[in-house]
SELO-737550 format. One record per atom (N, C-alpha, C): residue in one letter; x, y, z; residue number from 0; atom name. Coordinates in pm, whole numbers, always signed. Each point is the difference from the previous one (the first is absolute). Example, Ala and Ser with C-alpha at 12.3 -4.5 7.8 and 13.67 -1.06 7.14 Angstrom:
<sites>
> A, +1319, -569, +780, 0, N
> A, -89, +119, +0, 0, CA
> A, +90, +120, +0, 0, C
> S, -35, +105, -72, 1, N
> S, +82, +119, +6, 1, CA
> S, -77, +109, +73, 1, C
</sites>
This chain:
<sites>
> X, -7162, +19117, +11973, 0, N
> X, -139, -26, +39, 0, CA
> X, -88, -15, -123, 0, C
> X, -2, +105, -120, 1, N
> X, -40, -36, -104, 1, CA
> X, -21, -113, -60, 1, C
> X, +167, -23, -26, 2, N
> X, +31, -185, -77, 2, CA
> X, -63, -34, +79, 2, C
> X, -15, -60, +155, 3, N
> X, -89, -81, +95, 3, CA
> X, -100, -43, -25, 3, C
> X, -108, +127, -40, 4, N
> X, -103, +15, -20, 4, CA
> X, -75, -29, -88, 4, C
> X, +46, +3, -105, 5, N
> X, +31, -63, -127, 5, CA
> X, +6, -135, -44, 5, C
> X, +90, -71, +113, 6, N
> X, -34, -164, -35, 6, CA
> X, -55, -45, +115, 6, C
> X, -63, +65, +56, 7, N
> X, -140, -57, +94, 7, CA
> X, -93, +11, -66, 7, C
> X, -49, +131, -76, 8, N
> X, -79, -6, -89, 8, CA
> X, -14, -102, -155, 8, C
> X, +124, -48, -11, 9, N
> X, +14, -102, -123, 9, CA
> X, -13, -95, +62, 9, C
> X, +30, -61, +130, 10, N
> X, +10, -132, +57, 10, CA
> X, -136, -28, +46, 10, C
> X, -92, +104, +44, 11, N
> X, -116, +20, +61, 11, CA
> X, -102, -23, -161, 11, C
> X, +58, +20, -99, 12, N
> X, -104, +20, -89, 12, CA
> X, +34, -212, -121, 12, C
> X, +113, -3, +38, 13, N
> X, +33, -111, -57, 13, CA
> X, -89, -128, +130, 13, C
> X, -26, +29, +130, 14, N
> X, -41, -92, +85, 14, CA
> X, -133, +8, -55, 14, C
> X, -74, +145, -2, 15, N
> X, -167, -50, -32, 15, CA
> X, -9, -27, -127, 15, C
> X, +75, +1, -90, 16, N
> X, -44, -51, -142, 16, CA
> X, +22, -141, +10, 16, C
> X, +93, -56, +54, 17, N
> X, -16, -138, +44, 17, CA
> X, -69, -70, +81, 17, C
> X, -51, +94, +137, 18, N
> X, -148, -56, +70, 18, CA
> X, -86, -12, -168, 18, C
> X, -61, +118, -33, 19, N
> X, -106, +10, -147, 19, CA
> X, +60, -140, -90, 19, C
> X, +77, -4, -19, 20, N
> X, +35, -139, -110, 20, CA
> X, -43, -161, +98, 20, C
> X, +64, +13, +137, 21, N
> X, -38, -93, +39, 21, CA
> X, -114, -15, -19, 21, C
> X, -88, +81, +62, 22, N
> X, -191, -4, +46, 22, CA
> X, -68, -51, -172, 22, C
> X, +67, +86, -112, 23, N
> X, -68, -15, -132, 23, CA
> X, +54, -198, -40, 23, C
> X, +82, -2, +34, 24, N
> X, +38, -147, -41, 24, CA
> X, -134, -107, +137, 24, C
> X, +39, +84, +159, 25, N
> X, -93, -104, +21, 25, CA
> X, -157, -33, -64, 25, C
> X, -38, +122, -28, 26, N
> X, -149, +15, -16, 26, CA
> X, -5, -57, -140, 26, C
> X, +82, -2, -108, 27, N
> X, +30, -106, -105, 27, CA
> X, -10, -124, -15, 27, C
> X, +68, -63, +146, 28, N
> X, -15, -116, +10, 28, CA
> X, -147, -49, +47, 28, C
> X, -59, +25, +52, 29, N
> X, -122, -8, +113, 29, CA
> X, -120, +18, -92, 29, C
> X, +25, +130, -97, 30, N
> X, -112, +2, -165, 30, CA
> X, +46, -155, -80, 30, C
> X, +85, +19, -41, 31, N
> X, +17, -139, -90, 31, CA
> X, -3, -142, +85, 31, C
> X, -13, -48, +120, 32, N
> X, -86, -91, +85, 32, CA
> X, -74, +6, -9, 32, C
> X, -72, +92, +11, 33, N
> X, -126, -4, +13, 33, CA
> X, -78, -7, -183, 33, C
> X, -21, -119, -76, 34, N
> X, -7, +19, -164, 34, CA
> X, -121, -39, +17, 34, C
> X, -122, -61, +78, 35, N
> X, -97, -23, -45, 35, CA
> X, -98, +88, +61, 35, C
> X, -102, +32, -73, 36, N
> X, -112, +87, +64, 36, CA
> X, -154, -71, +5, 36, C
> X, -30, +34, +117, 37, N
> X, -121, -19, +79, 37, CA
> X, -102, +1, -154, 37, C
> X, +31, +78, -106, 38, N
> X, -96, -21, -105, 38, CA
> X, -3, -115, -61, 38, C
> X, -115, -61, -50, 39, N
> X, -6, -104, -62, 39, CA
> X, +57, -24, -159, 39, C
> X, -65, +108, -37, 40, N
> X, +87, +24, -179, 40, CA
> X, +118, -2, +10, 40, C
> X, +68, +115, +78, 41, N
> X, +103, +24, +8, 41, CA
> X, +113, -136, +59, 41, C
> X, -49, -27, +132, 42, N
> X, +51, -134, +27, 42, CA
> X, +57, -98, -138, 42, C
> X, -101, -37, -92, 43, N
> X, +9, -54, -77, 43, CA
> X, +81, +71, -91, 43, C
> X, +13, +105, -71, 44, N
> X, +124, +39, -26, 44, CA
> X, +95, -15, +28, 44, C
> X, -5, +33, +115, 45, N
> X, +195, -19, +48, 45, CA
> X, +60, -135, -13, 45, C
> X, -137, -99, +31, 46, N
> X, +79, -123, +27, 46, CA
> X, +8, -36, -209, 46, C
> X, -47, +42, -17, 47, N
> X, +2, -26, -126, 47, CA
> X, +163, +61, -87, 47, C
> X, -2, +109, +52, 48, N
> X, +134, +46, -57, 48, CA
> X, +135, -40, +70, 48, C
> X, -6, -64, +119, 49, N
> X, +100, -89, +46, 49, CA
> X, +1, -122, -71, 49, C
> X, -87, -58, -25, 50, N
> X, +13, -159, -100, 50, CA
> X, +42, +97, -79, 50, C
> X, -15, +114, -142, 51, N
> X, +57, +6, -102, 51, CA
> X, +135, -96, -59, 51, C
> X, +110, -4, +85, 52, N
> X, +159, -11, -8, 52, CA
> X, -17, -166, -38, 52, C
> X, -114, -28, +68, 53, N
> X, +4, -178, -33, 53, CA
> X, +30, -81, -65, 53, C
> X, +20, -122, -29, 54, N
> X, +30, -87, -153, 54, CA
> X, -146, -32, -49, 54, C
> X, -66, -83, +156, 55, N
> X, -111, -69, -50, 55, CA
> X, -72, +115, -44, 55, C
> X, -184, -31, -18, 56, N
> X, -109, +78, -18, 56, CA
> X, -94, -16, +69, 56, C
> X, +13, -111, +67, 57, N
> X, -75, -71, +101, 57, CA
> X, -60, +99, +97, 57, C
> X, +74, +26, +55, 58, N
> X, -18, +44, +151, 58, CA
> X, -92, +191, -63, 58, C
> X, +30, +82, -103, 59, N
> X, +3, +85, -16, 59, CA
> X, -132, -4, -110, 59, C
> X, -33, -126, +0, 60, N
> X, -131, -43, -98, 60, CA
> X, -115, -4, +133, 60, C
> X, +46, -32, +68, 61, N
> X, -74, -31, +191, 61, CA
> X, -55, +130, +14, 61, C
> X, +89, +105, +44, 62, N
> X, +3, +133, +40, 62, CA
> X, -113, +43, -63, 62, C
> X, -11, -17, -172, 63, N
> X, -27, +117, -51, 63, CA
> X, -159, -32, -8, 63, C
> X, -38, -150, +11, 64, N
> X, -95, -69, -26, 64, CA
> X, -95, -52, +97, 64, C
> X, +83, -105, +54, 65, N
> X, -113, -66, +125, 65, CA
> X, +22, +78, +156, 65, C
> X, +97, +34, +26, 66, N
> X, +24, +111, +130, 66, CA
> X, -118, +127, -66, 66, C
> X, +51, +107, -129, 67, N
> X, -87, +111, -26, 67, CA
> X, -102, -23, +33, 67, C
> X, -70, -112, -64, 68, N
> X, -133, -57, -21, 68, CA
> X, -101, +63, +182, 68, C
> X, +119, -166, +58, 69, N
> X, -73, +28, +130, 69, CA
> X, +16, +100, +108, 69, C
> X, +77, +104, -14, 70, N
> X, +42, +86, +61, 70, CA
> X, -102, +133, -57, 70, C
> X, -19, +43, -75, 71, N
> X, -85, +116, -122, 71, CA
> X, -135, -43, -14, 71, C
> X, +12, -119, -56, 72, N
> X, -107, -31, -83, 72, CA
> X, -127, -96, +113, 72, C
> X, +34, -23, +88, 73, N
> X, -57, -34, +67, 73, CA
> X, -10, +58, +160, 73, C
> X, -92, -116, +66, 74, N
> X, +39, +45, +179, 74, CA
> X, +19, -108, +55, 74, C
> X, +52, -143, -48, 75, N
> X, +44, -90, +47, 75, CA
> X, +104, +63, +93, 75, C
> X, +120, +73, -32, 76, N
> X, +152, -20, +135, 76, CA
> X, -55, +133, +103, 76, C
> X, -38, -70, +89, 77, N
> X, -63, +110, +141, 77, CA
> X, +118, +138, -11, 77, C
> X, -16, +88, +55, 78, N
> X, +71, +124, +62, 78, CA
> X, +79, -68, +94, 78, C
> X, -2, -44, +94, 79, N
> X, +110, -10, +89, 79, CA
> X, +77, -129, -41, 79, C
> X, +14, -90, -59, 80, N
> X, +67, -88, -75, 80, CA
> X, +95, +65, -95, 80, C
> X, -65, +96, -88, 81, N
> X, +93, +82, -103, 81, CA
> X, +108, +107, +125, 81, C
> X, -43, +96, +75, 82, N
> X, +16, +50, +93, 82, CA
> X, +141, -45, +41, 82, C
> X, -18, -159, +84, 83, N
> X, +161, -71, -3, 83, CA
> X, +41, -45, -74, 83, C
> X, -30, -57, -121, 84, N
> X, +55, -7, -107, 84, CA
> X, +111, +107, -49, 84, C
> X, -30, +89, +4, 85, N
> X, +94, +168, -66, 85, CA
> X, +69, +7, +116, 85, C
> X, -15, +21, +128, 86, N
> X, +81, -34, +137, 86, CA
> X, +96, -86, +6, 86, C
> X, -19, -114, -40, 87, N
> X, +78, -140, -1, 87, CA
> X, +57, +23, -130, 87, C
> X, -28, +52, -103, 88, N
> X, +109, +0, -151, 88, CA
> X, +88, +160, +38, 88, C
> X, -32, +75, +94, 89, N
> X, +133, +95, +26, 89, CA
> X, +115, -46, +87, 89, C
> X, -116, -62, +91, 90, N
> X, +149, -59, +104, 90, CA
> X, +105, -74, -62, 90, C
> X, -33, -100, -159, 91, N
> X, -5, -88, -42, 91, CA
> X, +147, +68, -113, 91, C
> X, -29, +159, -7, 92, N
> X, +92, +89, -54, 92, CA
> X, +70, +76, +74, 92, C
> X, +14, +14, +130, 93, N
> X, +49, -3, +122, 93, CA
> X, +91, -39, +54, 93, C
> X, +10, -117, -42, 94, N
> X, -4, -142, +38, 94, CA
> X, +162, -30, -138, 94, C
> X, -24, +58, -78, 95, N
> X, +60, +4, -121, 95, CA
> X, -2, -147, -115, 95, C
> X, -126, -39, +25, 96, N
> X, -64, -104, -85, 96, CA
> X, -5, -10, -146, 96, C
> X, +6, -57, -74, 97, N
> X, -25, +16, -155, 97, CA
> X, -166, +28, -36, 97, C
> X, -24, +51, -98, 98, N
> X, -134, +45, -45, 98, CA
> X, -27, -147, -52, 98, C
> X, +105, -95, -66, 99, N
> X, -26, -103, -50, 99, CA
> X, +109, -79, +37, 99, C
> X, -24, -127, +88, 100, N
> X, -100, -72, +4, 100, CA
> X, -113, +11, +102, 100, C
> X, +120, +96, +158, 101, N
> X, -93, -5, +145, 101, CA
> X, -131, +89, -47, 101, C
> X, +29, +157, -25, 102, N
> X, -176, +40, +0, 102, CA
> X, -56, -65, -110, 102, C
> X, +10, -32, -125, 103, N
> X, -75, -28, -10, 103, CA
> X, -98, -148, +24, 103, C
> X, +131, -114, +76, 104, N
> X, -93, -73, +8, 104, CA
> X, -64, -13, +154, 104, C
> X, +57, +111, +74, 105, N
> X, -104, +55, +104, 105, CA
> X, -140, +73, -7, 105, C
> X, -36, +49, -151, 106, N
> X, -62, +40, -48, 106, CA
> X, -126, -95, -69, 106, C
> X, +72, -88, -58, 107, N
> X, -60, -89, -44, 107, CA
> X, -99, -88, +58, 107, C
> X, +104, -15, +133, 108, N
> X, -43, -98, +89, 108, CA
> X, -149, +78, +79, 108, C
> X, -5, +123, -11, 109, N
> X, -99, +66, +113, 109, CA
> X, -137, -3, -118, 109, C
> X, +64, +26, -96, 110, N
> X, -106, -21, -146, 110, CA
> X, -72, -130, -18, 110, C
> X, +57, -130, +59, 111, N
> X, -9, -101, -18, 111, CA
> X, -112, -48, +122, 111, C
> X, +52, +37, +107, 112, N
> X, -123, -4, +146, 112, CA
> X, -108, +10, -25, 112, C
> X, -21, +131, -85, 113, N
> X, -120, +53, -39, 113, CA
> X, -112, -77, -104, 113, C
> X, +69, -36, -77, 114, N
> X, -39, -37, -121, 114, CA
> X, -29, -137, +14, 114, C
> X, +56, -84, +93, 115, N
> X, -10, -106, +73, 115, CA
> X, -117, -44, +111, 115, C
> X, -44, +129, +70, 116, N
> X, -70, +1, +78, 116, CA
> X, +40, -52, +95, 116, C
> X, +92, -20, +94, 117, N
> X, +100, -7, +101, 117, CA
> X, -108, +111, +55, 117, C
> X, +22, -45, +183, 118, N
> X, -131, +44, +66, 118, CA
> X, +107, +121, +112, 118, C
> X, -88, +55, +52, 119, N
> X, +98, +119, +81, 119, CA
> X, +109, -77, +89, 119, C
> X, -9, -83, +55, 120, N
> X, +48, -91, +76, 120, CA
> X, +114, -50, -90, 120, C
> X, -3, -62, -58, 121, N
> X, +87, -75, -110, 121, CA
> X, +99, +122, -40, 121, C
> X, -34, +120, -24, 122, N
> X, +54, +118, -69, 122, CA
> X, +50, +96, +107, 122, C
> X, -13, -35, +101, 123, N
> X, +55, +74, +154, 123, CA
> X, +126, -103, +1, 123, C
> X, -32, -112, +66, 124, N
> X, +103, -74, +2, 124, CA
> X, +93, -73, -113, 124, C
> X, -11, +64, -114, 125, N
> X, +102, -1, -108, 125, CA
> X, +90, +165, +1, 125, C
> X, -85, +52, +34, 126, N
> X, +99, +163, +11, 126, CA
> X, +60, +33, +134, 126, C
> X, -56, -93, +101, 127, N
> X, +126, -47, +132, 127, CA
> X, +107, -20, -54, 127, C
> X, +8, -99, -61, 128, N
> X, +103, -75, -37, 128, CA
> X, +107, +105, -69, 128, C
> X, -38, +65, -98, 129, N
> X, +66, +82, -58, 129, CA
> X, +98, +96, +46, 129, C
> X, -133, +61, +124, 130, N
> X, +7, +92, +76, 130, CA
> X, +167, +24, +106, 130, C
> X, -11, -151, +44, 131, N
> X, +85, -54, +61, 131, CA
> X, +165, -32, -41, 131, C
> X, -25, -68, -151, 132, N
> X, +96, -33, -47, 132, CA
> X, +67, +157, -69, 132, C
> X, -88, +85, +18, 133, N
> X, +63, +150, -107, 133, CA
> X, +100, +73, +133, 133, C
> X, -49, -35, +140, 134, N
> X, +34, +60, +133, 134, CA
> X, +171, -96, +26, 134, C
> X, -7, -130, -72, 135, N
> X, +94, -36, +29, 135, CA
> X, +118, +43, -90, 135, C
> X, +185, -40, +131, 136, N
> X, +99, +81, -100, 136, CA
> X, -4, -118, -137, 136, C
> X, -12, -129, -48, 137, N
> X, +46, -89, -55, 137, CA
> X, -143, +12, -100, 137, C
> X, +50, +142, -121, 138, N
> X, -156, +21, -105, 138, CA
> X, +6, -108, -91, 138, C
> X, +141, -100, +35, 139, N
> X, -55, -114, -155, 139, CA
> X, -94, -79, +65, 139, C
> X, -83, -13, +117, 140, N
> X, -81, -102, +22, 140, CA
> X, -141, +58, -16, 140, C
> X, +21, +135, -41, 141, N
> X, -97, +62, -45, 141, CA
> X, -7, -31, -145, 141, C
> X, +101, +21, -77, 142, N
> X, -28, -11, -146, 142, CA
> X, -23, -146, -16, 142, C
> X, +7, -102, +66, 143, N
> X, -23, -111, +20, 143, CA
> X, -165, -25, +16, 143, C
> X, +17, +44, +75, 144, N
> X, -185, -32, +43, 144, CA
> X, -59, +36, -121, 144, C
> X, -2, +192, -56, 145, N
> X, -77, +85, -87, 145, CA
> X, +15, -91, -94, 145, C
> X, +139, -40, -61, 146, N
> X, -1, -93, -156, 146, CA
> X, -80, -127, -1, 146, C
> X, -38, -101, +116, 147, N
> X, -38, -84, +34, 147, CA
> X, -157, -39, -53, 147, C
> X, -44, +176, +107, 148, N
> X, -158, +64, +11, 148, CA
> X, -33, +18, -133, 148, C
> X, +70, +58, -94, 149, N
> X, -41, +59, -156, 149, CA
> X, -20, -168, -53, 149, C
> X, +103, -105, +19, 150, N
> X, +12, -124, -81, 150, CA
> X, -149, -68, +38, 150, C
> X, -7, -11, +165, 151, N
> X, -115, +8, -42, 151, CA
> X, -98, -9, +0, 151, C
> X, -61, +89, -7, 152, N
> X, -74, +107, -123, 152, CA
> X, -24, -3, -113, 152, C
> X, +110, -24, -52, 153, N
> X, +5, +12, -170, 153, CA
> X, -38, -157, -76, 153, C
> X, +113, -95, +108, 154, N
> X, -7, -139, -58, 154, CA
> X, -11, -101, +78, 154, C
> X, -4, +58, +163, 155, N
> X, -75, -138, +110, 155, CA
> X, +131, -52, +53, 155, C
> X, +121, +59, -56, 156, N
> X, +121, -96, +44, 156, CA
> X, +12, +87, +164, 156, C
> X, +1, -173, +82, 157, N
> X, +6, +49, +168, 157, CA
> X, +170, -41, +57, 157, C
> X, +34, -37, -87, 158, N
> X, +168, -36, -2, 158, CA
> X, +87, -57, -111, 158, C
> X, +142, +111, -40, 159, N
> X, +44, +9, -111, 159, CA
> X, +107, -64, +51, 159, C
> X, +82, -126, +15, 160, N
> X, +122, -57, +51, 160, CA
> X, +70, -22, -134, 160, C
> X, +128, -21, +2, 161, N
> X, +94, -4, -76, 161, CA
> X, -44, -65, -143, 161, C
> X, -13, -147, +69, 162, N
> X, -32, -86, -96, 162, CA
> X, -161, -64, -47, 162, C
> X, -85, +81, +78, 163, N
> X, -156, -32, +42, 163, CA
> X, -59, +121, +24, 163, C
> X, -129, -3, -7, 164, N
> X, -132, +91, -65, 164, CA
> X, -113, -28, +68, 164, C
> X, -71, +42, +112, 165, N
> X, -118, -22, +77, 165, CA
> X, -72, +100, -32, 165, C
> X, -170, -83, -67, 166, N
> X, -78, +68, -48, 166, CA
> X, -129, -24, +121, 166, C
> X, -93, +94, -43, 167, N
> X, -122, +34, +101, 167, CA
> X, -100, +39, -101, 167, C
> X, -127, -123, -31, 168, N
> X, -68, +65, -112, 168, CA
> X, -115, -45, +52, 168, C
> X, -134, +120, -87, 169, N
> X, -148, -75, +50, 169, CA
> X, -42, -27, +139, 169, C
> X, +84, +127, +87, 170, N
> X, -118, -56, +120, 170, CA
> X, +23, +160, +64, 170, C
> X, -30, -5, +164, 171, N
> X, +3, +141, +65, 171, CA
> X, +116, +34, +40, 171, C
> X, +44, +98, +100, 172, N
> X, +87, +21, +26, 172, CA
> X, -13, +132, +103, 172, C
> X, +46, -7, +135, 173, N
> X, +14, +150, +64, 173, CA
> X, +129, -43, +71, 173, C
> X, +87, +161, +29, 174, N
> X, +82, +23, +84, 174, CA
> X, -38, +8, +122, 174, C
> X, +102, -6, +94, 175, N
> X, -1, +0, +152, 175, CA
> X, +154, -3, +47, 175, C
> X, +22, +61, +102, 176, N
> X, +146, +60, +29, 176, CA
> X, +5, -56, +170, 176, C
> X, +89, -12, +28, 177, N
> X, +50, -48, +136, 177, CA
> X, +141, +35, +46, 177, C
> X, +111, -67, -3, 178, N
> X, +147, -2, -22, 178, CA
> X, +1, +66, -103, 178, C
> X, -66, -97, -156, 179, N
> X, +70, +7, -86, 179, CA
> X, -138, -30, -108, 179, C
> X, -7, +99, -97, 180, N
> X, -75, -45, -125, 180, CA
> X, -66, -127, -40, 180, C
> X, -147, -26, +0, 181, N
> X, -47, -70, -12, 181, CA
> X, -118, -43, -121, 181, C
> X, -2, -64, -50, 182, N
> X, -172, -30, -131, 182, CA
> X, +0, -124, +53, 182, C
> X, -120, +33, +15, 183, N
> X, -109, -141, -5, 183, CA
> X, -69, -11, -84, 183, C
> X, -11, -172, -70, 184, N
> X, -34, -24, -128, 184, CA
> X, -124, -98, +64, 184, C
> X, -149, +33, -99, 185, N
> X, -46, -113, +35, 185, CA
> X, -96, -20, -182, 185, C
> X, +18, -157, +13, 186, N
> X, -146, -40, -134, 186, CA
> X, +94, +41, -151, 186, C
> X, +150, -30, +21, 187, N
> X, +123, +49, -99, 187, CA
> X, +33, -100, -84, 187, C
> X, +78, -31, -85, 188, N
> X, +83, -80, -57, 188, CA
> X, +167, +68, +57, 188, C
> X, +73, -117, +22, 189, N
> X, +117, +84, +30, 189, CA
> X, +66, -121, -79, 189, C
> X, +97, +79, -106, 190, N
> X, +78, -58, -96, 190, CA
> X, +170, -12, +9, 190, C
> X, +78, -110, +10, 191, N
> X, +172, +57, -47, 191, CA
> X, +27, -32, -79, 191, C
> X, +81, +85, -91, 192, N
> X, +67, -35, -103, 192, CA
> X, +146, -4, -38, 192, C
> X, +95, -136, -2, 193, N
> X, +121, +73, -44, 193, CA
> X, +58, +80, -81, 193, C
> X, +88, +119, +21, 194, N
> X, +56, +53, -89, 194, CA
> X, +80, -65, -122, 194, C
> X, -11, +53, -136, 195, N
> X, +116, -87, -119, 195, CA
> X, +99, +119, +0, 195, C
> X, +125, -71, -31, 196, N
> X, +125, +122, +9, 196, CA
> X, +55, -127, -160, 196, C
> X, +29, +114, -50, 197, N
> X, +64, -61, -120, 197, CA
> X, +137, -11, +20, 197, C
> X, +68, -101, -37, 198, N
> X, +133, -82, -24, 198, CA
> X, +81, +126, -42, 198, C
> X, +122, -1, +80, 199, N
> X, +94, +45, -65, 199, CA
> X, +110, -73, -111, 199, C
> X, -5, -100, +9, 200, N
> X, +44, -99, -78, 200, CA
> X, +17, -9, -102, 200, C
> X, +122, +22, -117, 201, N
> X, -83, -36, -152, 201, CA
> X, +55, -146, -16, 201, C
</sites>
């Protein structure tokens, strides 16, 4: 009865140290998902120390500069815009996304609305879209869209094809969602350009 007793008590004590390991690993996982905070400084930290690992400087020149700027230094990006913003960049780690290229050029892109003056409307129905495509199982049509949204943003290109380059310059522009992702361009230049691929040839 002794011996018995004995490895009920070892078997009993080996089960809850492994409930305790499980629970500490889940609550591990669920802290480190969760990397961005509702603070604005801080926000900007974190995303800042995820670009660290980067090649470029680009993106981590953004962060520290024109995001800080309008996020701190101003009251251009409303509360509830930033609000889903930090919402949408956890799921986004959740989700098990890269810090670079998806958040940040999900980041970029919400930086870009703003700064753009994209109207609530325009900026509702661009974060449908998102919204939608983050809910779906197939996330490369997400990183599709987000890389698309940052391009642009940055340089107006509204379609990057193999061998060709569609530009969007000098005029307006709002989103609108239906099926499927939408901009409407009006009072624009819209440009193509072929791509040059150098000869393999000597």
């Amino acid at each position: 009865m002794g011996s018995c007793s004995i490895y009920k008590k070892i078997t009993m004590k080996r089960v809850i140290n492994s409930y305790v390991i499980f629970l500490v690993l889940v609550a591990s996982t669920i802290v480190k998902a969760q990397t961005y905070s509702q603070n604005r400084e801080k926000f900007v930290k974190e995303l800042m120390n995820g670009l660290a690992d980067i090649k470029t400087s680009d993106p981590r020149d953004f962060a520290k500069n024109e995001l800080k700027n309008m996020l701190i230094e101003t009251s251009d990006f409303p509360d509830d815009y930033f609000k889903r913003m930090v919402e949408t960049c956890n799921i986004l780690e959740t989700k098990k996304l890269h810090v670079y290229p998806e958040i940040y050029n999900y980041v970029y892109s919400m930086y870009s609305i703003i700064e753009k003056k994209q109207t609530s409307a325009s900026y509702k129905a661009w974060h449908i879209a998102v919204d939608q495509l983050l809910a779906s199982k197939n996330l490369n049509k997400f990183k599709d869209f987000i890389e698309l949204s940052s391009d642009f943003f940055s340089k107006g290109i509204i379609s990057d094809a193999p061998n060709h380059v569609w530009y969007f310059k000098k005029g307006k522009f709002s989103f609108d969602v239906t099926d499927k992702p939408v901009i409407k361009f009006e009072n624009g230049t819209l440009s193509c350009f072929a791509k040059k691929y150098k000869s393999s040839n000597k």
